[in-house]
C-alpha positions in Angstrom: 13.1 23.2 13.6 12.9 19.4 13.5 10.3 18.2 10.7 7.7 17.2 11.3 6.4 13.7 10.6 2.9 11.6 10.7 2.6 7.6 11.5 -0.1 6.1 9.8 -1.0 2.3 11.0 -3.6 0.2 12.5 -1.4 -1.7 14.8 0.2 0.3 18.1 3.1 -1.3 18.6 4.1 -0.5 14.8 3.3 2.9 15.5 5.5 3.0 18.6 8.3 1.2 16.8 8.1 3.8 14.2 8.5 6.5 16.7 11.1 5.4 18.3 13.5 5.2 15.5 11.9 8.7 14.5 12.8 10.5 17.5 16.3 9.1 17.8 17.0 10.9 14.5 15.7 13.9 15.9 12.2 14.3 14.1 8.5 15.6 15.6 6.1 12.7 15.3 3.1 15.5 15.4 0.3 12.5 15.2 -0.4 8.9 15.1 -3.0 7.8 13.0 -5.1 4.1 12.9 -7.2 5.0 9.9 -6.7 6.4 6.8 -9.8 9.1 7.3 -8.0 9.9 10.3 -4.7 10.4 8.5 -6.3 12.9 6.1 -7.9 14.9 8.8 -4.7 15.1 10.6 -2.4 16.2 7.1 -4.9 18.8 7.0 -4.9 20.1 10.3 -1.4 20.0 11.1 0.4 20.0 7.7 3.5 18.4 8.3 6.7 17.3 6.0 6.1 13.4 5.7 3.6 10.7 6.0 4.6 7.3 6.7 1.4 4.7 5.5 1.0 1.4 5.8 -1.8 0.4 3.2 -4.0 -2.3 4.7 -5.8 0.4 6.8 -9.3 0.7 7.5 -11.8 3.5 6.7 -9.7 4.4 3.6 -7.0 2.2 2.8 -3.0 3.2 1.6 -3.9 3.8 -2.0 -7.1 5.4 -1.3 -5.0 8.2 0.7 -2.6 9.0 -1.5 -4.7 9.6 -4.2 -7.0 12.4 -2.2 -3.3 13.6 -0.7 -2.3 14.3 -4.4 -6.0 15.2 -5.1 -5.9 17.8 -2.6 -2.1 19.0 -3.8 -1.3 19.0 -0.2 2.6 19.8 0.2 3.0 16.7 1.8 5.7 13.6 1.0 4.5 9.7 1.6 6.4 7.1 2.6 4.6 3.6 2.4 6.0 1.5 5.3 4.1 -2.1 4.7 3.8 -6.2 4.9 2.5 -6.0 1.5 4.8 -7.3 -1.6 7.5 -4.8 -3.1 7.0 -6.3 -6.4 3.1 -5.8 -6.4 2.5 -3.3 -5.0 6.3 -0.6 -4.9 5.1 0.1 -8.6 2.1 0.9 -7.9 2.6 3.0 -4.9 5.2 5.1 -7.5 2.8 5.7 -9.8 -0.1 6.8 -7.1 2.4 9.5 -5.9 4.2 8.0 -3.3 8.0 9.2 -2.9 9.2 5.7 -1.0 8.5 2.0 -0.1 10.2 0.3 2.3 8.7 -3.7 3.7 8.2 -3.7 7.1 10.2 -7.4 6.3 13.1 -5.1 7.1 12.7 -4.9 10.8 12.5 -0.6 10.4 16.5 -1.3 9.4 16.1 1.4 6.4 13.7 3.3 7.9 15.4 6.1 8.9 17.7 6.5 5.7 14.5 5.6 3.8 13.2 9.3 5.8 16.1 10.7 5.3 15.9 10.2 1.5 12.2 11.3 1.2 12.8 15.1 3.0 15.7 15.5 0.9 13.6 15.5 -2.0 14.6 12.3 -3.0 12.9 9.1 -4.2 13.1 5.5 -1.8 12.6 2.2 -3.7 13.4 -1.1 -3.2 15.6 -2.7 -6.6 12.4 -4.9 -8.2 10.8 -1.4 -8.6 13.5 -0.6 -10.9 13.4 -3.8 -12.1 10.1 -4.7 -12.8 9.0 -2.5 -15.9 11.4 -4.7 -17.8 9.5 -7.5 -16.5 6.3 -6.6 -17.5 4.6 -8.7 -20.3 7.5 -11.3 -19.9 6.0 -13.8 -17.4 3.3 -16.5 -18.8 0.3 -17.4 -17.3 0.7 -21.0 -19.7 3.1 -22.4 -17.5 0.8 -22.2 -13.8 -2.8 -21.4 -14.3 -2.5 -20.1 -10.9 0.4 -17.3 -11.6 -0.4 -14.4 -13.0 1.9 -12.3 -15.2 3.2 -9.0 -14.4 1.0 -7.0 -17.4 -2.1 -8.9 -16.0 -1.7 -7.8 -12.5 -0.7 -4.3 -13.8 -4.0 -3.8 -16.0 -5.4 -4.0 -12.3 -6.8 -0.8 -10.7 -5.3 -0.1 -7.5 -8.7 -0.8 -5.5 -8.7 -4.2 -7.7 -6.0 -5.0 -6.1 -6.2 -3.9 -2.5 -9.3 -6.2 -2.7 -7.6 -8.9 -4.5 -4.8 -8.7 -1.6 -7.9 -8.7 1.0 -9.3 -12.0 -0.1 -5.7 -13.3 0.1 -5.3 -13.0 3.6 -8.8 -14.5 3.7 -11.1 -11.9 4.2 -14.8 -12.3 3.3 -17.2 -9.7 1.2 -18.5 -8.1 4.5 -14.8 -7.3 6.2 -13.4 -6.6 3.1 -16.6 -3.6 2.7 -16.1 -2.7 6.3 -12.4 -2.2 5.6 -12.5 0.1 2.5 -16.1 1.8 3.4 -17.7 0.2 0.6 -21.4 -1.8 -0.1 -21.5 -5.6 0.2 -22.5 -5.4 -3.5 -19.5 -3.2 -4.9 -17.0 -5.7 -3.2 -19.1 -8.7 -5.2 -18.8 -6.8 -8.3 -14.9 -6.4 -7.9 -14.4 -10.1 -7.7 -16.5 -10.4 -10.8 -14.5 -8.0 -12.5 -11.4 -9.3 -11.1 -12.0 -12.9 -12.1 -12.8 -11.3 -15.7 -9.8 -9.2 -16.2 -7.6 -12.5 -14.6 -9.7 -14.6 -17.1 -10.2 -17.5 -13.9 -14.1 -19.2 -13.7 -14.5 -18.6 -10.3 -13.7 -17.5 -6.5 -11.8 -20.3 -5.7 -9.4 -19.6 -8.3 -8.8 -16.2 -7.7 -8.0 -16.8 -4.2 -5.4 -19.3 -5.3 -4.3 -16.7 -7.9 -3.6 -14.3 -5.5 -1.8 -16.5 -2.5 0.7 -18.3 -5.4 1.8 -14.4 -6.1 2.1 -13.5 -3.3 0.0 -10.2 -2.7 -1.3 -10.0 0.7 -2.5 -6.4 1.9 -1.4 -5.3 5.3 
């Protein structure tokens, strides 16, 4: 019996992409999803072997699903297939319960060894995964004002920093609340927290912050 596999991604022709290579190996796609409530309804229902998640998703984004998908201790593998930046946000993803990241960056390339890997019961990583623990607390903020180092961004929460790589692409306090299904107000207490914990005066500089590193979530 092929396994069976879920697409999780707000854009069709990323879903469809996705498929394609899916099919040629010989698995089920058994549901594509454009939301992450969506996603979780359709693990549920249909229970299959992998889910493949982008994490700039609406109505629940990538972090937000893993976290009720290991909540729920549904027998379920995750595979996060995403714009956002390997070395911000693979570590993360590992530590939420995710068994692989792959970049979209790769043009789907990996993506069926990454699947492979995952139903084998094995882990899929880029290298600055590895990498990056040695990293942390190594990097200073003295030498750009506008970089942050790697333990600053790590003493982030992972909804700090989906929001942190929302404002990066641009987003204001009302998109960034219809994305993630929260208040106006909680997204303006985020940024007042995040400017705290990234010690910078105001919103200006947290945007800044966030394009000179890089993290962007999509």
């Amino acid at each position: 019996m092929a396994q069976r596999i879920v697409i999780v991604d707000d854009h069709p022709l990323v879903r469809l992409a996705v498929r394609v290579v899916l099919e040629r190996e010989g698995y089920e796609v058994v549901a594509e999803c454009q939301t992450g409530a969506d996603c979780l309804q359709a693990v549920r229902n249909l229970k299959p072997d992998l889910v493949i998640l982008d994490l700039g998703i609406p109505k629940l984004d990538g972090f937000s699903v893993i976290s009720r998908l290991r909540s729920a201790k549904l027998a379920v593998s995750i595979l996060v297939l995403t714009s956002s930046d390997a070395r911000n946000y693979g570590m993360r993803c590992l530590q939420a319960g995710a068994s692989g990241f792959l970049c979209k960056d790769e043009k789907l390339d990996e993506l069926a060894d990454a699947v492979k890997a995952v139903l084998a019961g094995y882990t899929y990583f880029p290298r600055v995964v590895v990498d990056i623990l040695a990293e942390q607390g190594l990097t200073s903020k003295a030498a750009d004002p506008e970089k942050a180092s790697a333990s600053e961004l790590a003493s982030l929460t992972d909804r700090e920093m989906t929001i942190l790589g929302l404002l990066a692409k641009g987003m204001n306090n009302q998109e960034i609340a219809e994305v993630l299904m929260l208040s106006h107000k909680t997204v303006s207490t985020y940024k007042i927290r995040l400017m705290g914990k990234l010690n910078l005066p105001n919103m200006v500089a947290l945007v800044k912050l966030a394009e000179r590193n890089g993290i962007a979530t999509s």
